[in-house]
N, C-alpha and C positions, 0 to 999 in steps of 0.2 A: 485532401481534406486536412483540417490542419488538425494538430491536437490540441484537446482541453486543457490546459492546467493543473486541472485534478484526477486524479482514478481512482473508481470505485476500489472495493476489494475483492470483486468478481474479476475485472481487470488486470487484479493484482496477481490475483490465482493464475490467469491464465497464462500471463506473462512467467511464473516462474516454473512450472506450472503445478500446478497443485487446484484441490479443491479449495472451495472458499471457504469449509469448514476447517479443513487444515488450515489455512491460511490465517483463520481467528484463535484456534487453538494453539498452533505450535512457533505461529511467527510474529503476529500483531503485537501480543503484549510479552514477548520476549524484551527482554532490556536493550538488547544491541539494535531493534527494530526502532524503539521509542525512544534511542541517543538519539537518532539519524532523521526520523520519521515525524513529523509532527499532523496532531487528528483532528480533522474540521467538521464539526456538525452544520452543517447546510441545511435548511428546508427536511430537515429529520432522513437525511442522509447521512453517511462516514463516509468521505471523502479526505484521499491523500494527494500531498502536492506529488506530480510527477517527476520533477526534478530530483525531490528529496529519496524517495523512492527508486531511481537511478539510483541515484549515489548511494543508496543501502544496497541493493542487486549487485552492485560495483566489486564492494566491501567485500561480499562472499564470498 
């Protein structure tokens, strides 16, 4: 299956892993998440590019 482009921030949790309340509290709107990370409102979703999100998980 191929991958989406984007990932939730459930996705995001699990890949690092953490909850996705941690993930909105201690990582999202950290500055070093929001150099690297750019935030897409979709259809009243938050969706992160996948890519960008690598390259931040990279960083740490």
């Amino acid at each position: 299956m191929e991958e989406s482009y984007f990932m939730t921030r459930k996705q995001i949790a699990e890949k690092i892993p953490c909850s996705a309340n941690f993930f909105d509290e201690k990582i999202r709107y950290s500055q070093n998440f929001k150099d690297i990370v750019s935030e897409k409102n979709l259809s009243g979703k938050v969706l992160f590019p996948r890519k960008q999100v690598n390259e931040y998980l990279e960083s740490v």
